[in-house]
C-alpha positions in Angstrom: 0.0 0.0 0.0 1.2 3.4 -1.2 1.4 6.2 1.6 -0.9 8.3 -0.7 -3.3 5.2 -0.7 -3.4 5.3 2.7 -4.2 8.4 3.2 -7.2 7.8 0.8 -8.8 5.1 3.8 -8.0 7.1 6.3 -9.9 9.8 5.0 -12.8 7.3 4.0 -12.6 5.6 7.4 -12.9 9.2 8.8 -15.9 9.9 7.6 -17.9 7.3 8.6 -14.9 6.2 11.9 -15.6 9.5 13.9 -13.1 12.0 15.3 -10.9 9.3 16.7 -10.4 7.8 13.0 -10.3 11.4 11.5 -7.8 12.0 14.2 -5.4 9.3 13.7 -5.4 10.6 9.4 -4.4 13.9 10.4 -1.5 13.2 12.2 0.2 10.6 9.4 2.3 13.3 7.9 4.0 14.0 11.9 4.1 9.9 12.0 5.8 10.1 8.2 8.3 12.7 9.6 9.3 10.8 12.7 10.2 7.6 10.3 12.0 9.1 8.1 14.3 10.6 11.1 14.0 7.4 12.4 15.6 5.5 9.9 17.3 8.4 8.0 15.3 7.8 4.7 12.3 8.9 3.3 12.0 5.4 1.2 12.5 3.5 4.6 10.3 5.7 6.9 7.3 5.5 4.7 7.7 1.8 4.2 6.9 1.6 7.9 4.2 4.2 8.0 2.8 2.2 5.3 3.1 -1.3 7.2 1.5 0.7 10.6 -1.6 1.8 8.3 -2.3 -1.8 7.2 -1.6 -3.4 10.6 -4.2 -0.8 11.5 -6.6 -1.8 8.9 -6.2 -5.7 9.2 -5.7 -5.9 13.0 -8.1 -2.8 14.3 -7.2 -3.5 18.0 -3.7 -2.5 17.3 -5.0 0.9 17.8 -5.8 1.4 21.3 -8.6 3.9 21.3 -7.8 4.9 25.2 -5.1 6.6 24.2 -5.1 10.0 22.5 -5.2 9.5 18.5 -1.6 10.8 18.1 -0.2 8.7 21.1 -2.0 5.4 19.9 -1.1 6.0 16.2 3.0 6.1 17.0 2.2 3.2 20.1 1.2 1.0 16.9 3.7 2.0 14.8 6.7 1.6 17.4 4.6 -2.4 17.6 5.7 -2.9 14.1 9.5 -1.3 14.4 10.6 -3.3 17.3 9.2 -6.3 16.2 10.9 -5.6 12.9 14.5 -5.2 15.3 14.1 -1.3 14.5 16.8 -1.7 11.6 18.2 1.1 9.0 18.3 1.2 5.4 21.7 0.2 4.4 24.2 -0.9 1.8 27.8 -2.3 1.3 28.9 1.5 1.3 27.9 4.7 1.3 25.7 7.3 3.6 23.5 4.3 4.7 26.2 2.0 5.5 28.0 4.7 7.9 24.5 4.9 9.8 24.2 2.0 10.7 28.0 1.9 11.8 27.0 5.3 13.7 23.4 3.3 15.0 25.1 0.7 16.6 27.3 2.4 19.3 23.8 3.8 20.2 22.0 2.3 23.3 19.0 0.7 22.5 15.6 2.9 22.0 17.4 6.2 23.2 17.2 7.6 19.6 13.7 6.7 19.1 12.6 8.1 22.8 14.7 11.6 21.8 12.8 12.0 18.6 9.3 11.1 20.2 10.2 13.9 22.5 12.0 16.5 21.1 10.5 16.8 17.2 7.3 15.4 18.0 6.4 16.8 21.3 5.4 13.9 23.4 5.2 14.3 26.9 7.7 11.6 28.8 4.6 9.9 30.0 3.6 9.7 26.8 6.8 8.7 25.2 6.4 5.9 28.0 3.0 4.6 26.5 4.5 4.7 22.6 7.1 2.8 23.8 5.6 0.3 26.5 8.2 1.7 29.2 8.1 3.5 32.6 8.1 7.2 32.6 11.5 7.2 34.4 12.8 4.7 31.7 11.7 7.3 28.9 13.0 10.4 30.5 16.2 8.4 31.4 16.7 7.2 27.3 16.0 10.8 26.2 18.7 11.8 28.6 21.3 9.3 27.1 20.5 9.9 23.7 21.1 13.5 24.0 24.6 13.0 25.3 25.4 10.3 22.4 24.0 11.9 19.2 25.0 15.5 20.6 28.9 13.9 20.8 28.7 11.8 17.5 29.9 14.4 14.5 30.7 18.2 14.1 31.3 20.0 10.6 30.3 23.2 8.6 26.8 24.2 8.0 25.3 26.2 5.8 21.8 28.8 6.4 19.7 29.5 3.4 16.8 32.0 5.4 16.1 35.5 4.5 14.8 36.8 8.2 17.8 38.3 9.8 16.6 37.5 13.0 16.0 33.8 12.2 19.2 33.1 10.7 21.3 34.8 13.6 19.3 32.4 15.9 20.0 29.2 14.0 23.6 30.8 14.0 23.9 31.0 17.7 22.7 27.9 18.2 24.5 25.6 15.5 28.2 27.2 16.8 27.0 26.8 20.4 27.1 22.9 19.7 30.0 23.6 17.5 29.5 23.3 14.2 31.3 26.1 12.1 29.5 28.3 9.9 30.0 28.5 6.0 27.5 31.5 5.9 23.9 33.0 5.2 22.1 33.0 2.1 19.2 35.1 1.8 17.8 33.5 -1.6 18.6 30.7 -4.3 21.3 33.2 -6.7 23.2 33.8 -2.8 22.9 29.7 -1.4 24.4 28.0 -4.5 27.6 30.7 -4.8 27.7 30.3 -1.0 27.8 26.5 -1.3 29.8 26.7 -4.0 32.7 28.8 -2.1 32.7 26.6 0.5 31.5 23.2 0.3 29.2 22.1 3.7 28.3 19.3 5.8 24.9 20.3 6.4 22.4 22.7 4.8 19.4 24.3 7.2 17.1 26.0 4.6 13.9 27.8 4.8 10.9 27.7 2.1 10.3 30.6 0.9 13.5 33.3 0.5 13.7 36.9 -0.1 12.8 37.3 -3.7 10.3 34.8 -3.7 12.9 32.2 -4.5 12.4 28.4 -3.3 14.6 28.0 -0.3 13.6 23.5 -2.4 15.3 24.8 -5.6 18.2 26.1 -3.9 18.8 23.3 -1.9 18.4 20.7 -4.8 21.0 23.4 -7.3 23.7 22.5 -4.4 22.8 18.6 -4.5 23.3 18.7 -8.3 26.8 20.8 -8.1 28.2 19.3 -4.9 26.6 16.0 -4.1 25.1 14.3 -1.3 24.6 16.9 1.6 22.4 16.5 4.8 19.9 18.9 4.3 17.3 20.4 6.8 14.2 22.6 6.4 12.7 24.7 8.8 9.6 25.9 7.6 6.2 27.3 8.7 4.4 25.5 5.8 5.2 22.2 6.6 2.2 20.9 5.1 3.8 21.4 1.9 6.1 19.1 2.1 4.4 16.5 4.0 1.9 15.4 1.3 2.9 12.2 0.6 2.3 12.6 -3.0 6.4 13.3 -4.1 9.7 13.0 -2.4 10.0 14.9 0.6 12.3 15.7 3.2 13.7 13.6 6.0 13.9 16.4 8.3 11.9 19.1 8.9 11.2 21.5 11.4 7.9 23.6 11.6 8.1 27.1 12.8 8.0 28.3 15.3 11.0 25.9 16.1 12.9 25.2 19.9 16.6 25.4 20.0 16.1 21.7 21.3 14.6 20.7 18.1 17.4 22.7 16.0 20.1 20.8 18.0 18.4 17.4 17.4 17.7 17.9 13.7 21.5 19.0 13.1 22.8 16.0 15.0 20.8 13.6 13.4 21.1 14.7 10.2 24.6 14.8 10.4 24.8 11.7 12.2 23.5 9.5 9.2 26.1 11.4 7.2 23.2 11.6 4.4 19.1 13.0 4.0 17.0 12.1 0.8 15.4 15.4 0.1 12.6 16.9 -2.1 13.6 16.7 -6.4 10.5 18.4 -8.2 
């Protein structure tokens, strides 16, 4: 089943299902987001969203409707991961292959608990029910994790975002973990003679830039010239990229955005070395 086939019962389901139903569809593009940050690919991370959706629709007591939507939808997809032994997309070589070098010196669940937390905004009791632990074991895992990612890689990283303020935020807090900074660009002309100049390890780009550029066609003129670059968008529209109808990003980060969330998105992204992003 195709994620935008999904999406089509859902909606079905949710109008004859009732809010709960209609509930659990409007939060698969947040699930979509946390598997793809999960396993570091878009490919991978809807694969499992998929799987949760028909697991839901052949088995409907996987869904335990006690539960807020949101909490019960991720409770049945984290079922499905850890049965699966929660593994990566890999390879013999490449971006996927140094993941799962990266994932293995990684104790067990932290990652998963930090990005319940953190990007999506559980509370730790509910990272606790997601994940069928205590709510001192999920607070302690979100702890670790944030020691381990936070440690794992520095580099260069690159801003494409046009509000002055914005960009000397994401500054402050990128150097602060101690990353060095290639730069600001302000739109696509300024991000690809930027990148070009000085080649970086990760991109954090907005949507929409100062001339009305796309913060997208910047990103993917730098993939083209320089290769495969980890690549993060912060954006206030996320629904535009979480459709599920085309490739999308691996990470993004909705605006308003917590310096917690900026930290976590930069290690993680840099931590699998690689991020699929959007090619329209």
């Amino acid at each position: 089943m195709t994620i935008s086939a999904a999406n089509e019962n859902e909606a079905t389901a949710g109008q004859t299902g009732g809010d709960f139903v209609t509930q659990i569809g409007q939060n698969l593009p947040y699930l979509r987001r946390y598997a793809r940050a999960l396993t570091g690919s878009q490919t991978s991370g809807d694969t499992y969203a998929a799987a949760t959706l028909e697991a839901m629709l052949e088995t409907p007591d996987i869904i335990d409707k006690e539960l807020d939507a949101k909490v019960a939808l991720f409770r049945a997809f984290h079922a499905i991961w850890a049965s699966s032994g929660a593994p990566v997309e890999t390879g013999k070589d490449g971006a996927f292959a140094k993941a799962q070098a990266h994932l293995s010196k990684l104790t067990r669940n932290t990652r998963e608990a930090l990005l319940l937390h953190t990007v999506e905004e559980f509370r730790f009791g509910q990272v606790a029910q997601i994940m069928d632990v205590s709510d001192a074991e999920a607070e302690e895992l979100i702890a670790i994790a944030q020691r381990e990612i936070a440690d794992s890689i520095l580099g260069k990283v690159m801003i494409i975002e046009d509000e002055a303020i914005i960009a000397m935020d994401l500054q402050s807090i990128v150097s602060h973990m101690g990353h060095a900074i290639t730069g600001v660009a302000r739109t696509r002309t300024e991000a690809v003679a930027l990148g070009k100049a000085e080649r970086p390890d990760l991109i954090l780009a907005d949507i929409q830039l100062a001339d009305n550029s796309s913060g997208i066609d910047a990103v993917n003129d730098l993939l083209k010239a320089l290769g495969d670059i980890p690549v993060i968008f912060i954006t206030a529209f996320p629904e535009r990229l979480l459709t599920g109808e085309k490739p999308e990003p691996a990470f993004l980060i909705t605006k308003p955005y917590s310096e917690e969330q900026v930290r976590l998105a930069a290690s993680q992204a840099m931590f699998f070395s690689s991020t699929e992003t959007l090619l329209v």
